[in-house]
C-alpha positions in Angstrom: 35.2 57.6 8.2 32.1 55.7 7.4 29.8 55.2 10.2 30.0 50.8 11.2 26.3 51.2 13.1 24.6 50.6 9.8 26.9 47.7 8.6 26.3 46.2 12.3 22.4 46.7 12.2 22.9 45.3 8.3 24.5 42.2 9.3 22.7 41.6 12.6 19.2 41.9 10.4 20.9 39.5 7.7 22.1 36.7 10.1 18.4 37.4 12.2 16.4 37.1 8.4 18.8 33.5 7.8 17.8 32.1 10.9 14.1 32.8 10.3 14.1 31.4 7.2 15.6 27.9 8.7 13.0 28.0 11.6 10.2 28.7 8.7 12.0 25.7 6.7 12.4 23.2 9.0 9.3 23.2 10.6 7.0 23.9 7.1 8.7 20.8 6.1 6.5 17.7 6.1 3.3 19.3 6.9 0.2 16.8 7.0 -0.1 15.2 3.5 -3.6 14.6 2.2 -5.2 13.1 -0.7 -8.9 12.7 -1.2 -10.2 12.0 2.5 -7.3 10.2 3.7 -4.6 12.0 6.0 -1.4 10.0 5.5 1.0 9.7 8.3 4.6 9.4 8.4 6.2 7.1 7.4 3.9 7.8 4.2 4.9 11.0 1.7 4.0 12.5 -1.3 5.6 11.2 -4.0 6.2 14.6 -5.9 8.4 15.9 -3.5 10.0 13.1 -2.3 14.0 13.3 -2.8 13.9 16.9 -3.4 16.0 18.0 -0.2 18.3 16.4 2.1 15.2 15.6 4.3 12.1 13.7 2.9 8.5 12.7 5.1 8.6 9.5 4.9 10.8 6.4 3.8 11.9 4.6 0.6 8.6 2.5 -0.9 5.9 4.6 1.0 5.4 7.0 -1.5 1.9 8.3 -2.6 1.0 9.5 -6.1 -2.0 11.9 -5.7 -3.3 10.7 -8.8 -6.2 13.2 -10.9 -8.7 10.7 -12.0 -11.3 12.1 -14.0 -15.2 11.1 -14.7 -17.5 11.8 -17.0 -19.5 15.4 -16.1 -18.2 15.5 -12.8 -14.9 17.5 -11.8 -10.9 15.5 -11.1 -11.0 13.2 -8.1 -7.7 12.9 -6.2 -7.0 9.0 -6.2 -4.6 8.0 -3.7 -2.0 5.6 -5.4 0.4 3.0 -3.8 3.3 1.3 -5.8 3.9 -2.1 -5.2 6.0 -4.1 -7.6 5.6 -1.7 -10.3 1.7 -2.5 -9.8 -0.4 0.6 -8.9 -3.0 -0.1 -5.8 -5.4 2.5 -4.9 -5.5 3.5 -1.1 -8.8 3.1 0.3 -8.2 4.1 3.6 -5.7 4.1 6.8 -6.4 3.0 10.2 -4.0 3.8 13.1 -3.4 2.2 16.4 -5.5 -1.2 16.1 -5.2 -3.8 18.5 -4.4 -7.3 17.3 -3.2 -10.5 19.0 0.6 -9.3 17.3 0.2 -6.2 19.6 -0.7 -2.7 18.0 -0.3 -2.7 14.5 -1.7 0.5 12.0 -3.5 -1.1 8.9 -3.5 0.6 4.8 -6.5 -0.4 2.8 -5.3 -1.5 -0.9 -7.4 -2.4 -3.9 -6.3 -3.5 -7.1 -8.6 -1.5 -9.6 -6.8 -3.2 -12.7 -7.6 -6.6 -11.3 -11.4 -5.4 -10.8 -11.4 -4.0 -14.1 -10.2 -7.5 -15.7 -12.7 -9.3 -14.0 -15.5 -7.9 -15.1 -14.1 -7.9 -18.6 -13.4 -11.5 -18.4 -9.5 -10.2 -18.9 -7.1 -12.1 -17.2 -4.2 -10.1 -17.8 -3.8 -8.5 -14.3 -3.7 -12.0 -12.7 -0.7 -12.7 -10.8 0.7 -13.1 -7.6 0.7 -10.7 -5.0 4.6 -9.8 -3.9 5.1 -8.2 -0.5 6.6 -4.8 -0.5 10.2 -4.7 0.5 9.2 -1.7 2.7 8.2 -2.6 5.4 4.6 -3.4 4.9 3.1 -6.7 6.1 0.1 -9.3 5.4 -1.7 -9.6 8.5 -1.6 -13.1 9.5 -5.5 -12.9 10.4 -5.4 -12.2 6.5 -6.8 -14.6 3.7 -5.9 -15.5 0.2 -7.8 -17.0 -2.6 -6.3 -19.3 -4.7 -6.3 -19.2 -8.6 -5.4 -21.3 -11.1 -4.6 -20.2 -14.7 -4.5 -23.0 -17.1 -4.4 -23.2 -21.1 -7.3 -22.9 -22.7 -6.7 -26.7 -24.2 -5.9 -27.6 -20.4 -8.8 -30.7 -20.3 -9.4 -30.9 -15.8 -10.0 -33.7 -14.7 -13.2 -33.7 -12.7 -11.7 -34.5 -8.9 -10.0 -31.1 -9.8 -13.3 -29.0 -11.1 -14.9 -30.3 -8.0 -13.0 -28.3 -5.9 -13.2 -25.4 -8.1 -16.2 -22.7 -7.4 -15.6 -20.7 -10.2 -13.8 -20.3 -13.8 -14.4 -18.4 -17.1 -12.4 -18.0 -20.3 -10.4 -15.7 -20.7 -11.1 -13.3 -23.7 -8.0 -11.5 -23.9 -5.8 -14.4 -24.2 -5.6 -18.6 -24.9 -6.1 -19.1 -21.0 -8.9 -20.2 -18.6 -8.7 -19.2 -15.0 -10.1 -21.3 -11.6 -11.1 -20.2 -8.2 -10.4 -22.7 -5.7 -12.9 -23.5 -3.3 -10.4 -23.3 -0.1 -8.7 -20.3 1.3 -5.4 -19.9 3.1 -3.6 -17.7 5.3 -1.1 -15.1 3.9 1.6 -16.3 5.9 2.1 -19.4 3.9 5.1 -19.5 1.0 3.6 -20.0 -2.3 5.5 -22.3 -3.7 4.6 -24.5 -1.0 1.2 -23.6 -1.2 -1.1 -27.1 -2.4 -4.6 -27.1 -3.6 -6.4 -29.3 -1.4 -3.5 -31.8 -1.3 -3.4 -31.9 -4.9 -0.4 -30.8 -6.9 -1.2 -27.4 -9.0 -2.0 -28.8 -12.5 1.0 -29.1 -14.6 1.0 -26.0 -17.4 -1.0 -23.9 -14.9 0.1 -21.3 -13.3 -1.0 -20.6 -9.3 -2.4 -17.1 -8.1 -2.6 -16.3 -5.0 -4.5 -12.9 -4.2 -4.8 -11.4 -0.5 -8.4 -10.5 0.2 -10.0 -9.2 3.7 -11.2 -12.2 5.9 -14.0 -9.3 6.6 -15.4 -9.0 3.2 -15.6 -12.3 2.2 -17.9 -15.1 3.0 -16.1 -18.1 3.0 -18.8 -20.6 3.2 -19.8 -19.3 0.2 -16.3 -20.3 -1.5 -15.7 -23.4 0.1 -19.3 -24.7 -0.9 -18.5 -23.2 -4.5 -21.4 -21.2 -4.4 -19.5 -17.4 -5.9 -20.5 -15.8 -9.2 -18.2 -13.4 -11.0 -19.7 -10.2 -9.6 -19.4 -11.3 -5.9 -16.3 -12.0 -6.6 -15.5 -8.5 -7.6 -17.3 -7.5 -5.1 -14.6 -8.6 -2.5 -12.0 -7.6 -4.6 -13.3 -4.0 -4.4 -13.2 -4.2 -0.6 -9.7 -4.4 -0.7 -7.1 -6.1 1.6 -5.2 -4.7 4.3 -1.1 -4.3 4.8 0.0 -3.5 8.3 3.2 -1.6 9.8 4.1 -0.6 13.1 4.7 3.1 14.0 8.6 3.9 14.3 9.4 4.9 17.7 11.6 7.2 17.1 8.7 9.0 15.1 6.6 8.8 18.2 9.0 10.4 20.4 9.1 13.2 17.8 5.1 13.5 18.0 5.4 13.4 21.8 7.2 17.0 21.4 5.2 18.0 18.9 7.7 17.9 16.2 7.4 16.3 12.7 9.0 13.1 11.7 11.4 13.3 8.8 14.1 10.9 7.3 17.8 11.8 6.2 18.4 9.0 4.2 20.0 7.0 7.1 17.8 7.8 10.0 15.1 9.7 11.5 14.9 13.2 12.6 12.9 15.6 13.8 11.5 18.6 12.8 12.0 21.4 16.0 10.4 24.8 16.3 13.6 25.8 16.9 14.7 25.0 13.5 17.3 22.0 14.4 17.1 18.7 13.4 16.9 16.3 16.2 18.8 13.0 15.3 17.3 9.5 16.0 18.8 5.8 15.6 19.3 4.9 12.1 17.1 2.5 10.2 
């Protein structure tokens, strides 16, 4: 008769190596995701590994390409890159836990490099609205917008229009002209509402409206008209901000020192023990 302590110690190391495995799983899941100098926070994730498993760090639209740019003579920078309307913005940075009037809010820095890039080519190919992410992700309402206007190039303005302009160029990439309008609004107001000084937009042209940070920009300077081209990439570079608020469920997960993660339906978190702790659904 075969000896069963070998097959017990067998099994009891098997079921003892499974459980080990799950503790090591569930915990290594969703470890602090970095890209360049920026620590991105639940409910951000890296895009590579997001819908992998049953559980992803973060939720739908907050995903984060750690993009390789490369320069010239110097090594592969990672580029943080946020999707927004199948338009790529480049994280500048993230600031958590900022007090506003709205209560406490965390803020993503965005910048369009494509629209940069345009501007300074005297492109205007990258000029369009900006659409809010269905994510989550808010405007500020302490936020500012500057108001374009793309027109054909034939378009012939009349000159109570131009005088409430404080900028415009040809563009060279395509029969179109583009104005700056000298007045700036909030980012809580609908565009197609949106009027230019109590004028209506200029039939044939199209309005742009672009977020910018109410920091980084001197207004006085656009409302007198007095912006050249380079300032006005300038600001552009600075970015804008989006804002969300942190989940509490997440928080209550931090509190005991677990990780956040989502199951497709809700939040849970990631014990030391190995289980996952369920949360309301979102």
């Amino acid at each position: 008769m075969l000896n069963p302590i070998p097959t017990v110690i067998f099994f009891t190391l098997h079921i003892l190596l499974i459980q080990s495995q799950t503790h090591t799983s569930n915990h290594s899941r969703c470890p602090p995701f970095r890209c360049d100098h920026i620590d991105f926070p639940f409910p951000f994730s890296d895009q590579r590994t997001f819908g992998s498993g049953t559980i992803d760090c973060g939720f739908p639209g907050y995903q984060i390409l750690c993009d390789e740019e490369e320069e010239e003579e110097k090594e592969s920078t990672p580029v943080p890159i946020l999707m927004i309307s199948t338009q790529p913005y480049q994280v500048k940075n993230i600031f958590l836990n900022q007090s506003y009037d709205e209560g406490v809010v965390n803020l993503i820095t965005l910048v369009n490099t494509d629209l940069i890039r345009d501007i300074n080519t005297a492109s205007c190919h990258s000029f369009r609205n900006f659409t809010s992410p269905s994510s989550g992700l808010l405007l500020p309402d302490w936020n500012i917008n500057l108001t374009f206007f793309k027109c054909p190039s034939q378009f012939a303005p009349p000159q109570d229009f131009l005088d409430q302009t404080a900028l415009n160029y040809t563009c060279n990439d395509e029969q179109s002209r583009l104005y700056l309008g000298r007045y700036v609004n909030s980012s809580q107001m609908n565009p197609t509402e949106r009027s230019f000084n109590n004028s209506i937009t200029p039939r044939d042209c199209n309005l742009v409206m672009l977020p910018v940070s109410s920091a980084d920009i001197n207004v006085s300077s656009v409302n007198n008209g007095d912006i050249e081209r380079s300032q006005l990439s300038k600001v552009l570079a600075a970015g804008f901000p989006l804002q969300w608020k942190s989940d509490v469920d997440c928080e209550n997960c931090i509190k005991k020192k677990e990780r956040c993660g989502f199951d497709r339906t809700k939040i849970v978190c990631l014990c030391d023990d190995g289980c996952n702790n369920t949360n309301s659904s979102k």
